[in-house]
N, C-alpha and C positions, 0 to 999 in steps of 0.2 A: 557524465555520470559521477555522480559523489561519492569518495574512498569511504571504506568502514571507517576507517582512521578521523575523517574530516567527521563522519557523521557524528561518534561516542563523544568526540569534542563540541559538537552542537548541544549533545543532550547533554556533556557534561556541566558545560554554560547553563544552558535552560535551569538545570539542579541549582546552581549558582543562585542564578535570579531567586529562584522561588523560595532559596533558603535566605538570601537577603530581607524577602518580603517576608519571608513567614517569622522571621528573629530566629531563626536558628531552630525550630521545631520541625520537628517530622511533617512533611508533608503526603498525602494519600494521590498516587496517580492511577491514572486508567490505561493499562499496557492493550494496542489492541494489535500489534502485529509482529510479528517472528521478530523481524529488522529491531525492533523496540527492545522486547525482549534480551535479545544477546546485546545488545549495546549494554542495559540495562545491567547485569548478568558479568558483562566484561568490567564495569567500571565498579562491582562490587568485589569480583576478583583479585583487582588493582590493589585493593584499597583507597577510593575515591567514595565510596560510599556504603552505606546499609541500605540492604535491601531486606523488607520481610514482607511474605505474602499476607494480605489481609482474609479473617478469617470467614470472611461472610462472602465474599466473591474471590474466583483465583484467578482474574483479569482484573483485580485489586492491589497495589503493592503501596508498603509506606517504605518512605524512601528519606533517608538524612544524608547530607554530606558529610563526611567527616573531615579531618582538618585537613589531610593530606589533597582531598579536593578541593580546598580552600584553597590550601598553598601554593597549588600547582596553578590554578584558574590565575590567580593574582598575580602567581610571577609572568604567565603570559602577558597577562595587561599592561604590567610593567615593559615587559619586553617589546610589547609591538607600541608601546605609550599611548596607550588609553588611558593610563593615568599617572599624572603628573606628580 
């Protein structure tokens, strides 16, 4: 079974990617289950990212990473050398 801890780190990644692809702009996800949620929720708590509900659906959220999820994803990378 996979730790909360392992999981917030999955999706913290996933935010990663999608703020890579997207250049740095907000991207719109579709939250559909509790597990999502509180991940979602913790890493805005952090300070790992913005989270605001969008206003036309409330299983709609835009979501940005901010720098400190930057910094922290990156220095993993570094650390486990995923990049050089």
């Amino acid at each position: 079974m996979i730790k909360s801890q392992e999981y917030r780190l999955g999706v913290l990644r996933g935010i990663y990617l999608k703020h890579v692809r997207s250049q740095g702009k907000e991207v719109i996800i579709n939250i559909k289950s509790r597990t999502e949620l509180q991940a979602y929720t913790y890493l805005a708590k952090r300070g790992f990212i913005s989270l605001n509900i969008e206003e036309t659906n409330t299983s709609l959220f835009k979501i940005q990473i901010l720098q400190l999820g930057v910094e922290y994803i990156e220095n993993l990378e570094v650390k486990d050398g995923a990049t050089a």
